[in-house]
N, C-alpha and C positions, 0 to 999 in steps of 0.2 A: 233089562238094563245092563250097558256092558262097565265090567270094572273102569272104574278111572285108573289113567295113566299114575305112575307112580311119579310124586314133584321132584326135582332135582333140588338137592341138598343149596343151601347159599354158601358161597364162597364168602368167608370174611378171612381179611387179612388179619395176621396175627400182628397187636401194638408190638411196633420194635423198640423192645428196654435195649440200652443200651450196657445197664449194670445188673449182673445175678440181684438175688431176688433175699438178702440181707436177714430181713426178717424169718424168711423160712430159713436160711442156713442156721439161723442158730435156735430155733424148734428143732430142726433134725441134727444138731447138734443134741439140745437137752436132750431128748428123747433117746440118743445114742447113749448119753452117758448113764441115766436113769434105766435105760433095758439092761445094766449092770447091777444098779443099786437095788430096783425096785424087786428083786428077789428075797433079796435079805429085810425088805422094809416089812415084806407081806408075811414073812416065815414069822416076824414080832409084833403080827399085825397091824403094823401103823401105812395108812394112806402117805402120799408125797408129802402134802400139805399139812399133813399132823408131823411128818419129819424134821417139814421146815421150820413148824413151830418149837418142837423140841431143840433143833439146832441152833437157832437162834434166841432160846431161854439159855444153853447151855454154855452159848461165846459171851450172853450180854447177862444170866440172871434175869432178876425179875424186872419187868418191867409193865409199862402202862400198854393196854392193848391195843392201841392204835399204833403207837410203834412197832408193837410185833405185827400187825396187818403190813404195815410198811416193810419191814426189815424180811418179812417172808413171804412178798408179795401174794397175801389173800385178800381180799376186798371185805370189809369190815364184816356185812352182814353174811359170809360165809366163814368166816373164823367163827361168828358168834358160834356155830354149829360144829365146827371143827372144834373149840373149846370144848362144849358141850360135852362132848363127845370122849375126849383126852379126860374132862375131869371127872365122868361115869367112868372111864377106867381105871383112875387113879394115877393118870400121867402128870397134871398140873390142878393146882388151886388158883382160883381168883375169888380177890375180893378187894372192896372198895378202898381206894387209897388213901391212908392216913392222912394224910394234907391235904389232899381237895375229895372229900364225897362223892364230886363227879363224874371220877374217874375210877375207871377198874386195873387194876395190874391183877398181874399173870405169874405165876413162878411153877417152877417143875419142882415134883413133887420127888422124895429121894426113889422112888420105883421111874420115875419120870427120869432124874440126873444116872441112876445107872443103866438104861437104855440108852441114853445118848454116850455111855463110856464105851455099853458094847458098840454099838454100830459105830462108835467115832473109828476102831480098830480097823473096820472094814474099809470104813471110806476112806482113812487114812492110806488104807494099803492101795485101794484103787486110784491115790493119787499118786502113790510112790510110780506101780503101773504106768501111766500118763507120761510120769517125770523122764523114766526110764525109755519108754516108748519113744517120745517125741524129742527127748534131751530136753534135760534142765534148761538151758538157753530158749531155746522157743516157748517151752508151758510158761515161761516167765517174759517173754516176747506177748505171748496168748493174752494173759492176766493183765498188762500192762495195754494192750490193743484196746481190751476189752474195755478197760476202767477209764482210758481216752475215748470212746466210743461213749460211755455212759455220760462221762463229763460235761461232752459237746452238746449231745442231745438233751442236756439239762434246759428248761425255760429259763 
């Protein structure tokens, strides 16, 4: 039996976008800024998402955890685990909210609020970075693009 001929590849045409590709620019966007942070997050071992949590206990205090899923975007049933997680280490307490039973809030724990004082120093400093790099004018051009960007795509 003699080998078969080798098939020729299909030629498909590539869809022509006519605009870059948005959504990936600003993953490799994150990810550029994060391959800066995520050094320091790991040296105090907290994951991104346990950072987020802490950042956002530490702008807004305690709050109900659905908001903090919201505010740091993790999807409910992986905070639950993320919490889990933060309050075996003594980052944050939850427990049932005074006023409605049904609800759980979240607060950082004072080991919890002084991790977020150390690491505020750092990320503080990589924004100063940023300000300095790109000029004050544009990082504030960025923020202002951004928060119009988010606005629009609102339902």
């Amino acid at each position: 039996m003699s080998p078969s001929p080798a098939r020729p590849a299909l030629a498909v045409a590539p869809t022509a976008f006519t605009h870059r590709n948005l959504p990936r620019l600003l993953l490799q966007a994150r990810e550029s800024l994060m391959a800066r942070t995520r050094p320091g997050l790991r040296e105090h071992g907290l994951s991104d998402q346990q950072w987020r949590v802490l950042r956002v206990l530490g702008e807004h205090g305690t709050m109900e955890t659905g908001r903090v899923a919201r505010e740091a975007y993790i999807l409910g049933p992986s905070l639950t685990g993320v919490l889990a997680r933060m309050e075996r280490d003594g980052l944050v307490r939850r427990e049932r909210d005074p006023a409605d039973q049904r609800r759980t809030v979240v607060e950082a724990t004072a080991k919890g609020r002084r991790m977020v004082e150390r690491l505020s120093h750092s990320a503080e400093a990589h924004y100063q970075w940023l300000e300095q790099s790109l000029g004050k004018q544009k990082l504030a051009q960025l923020y202002r693009l951004l928060d119009e960007l988010i606005a629009l795509e609102q339902p």
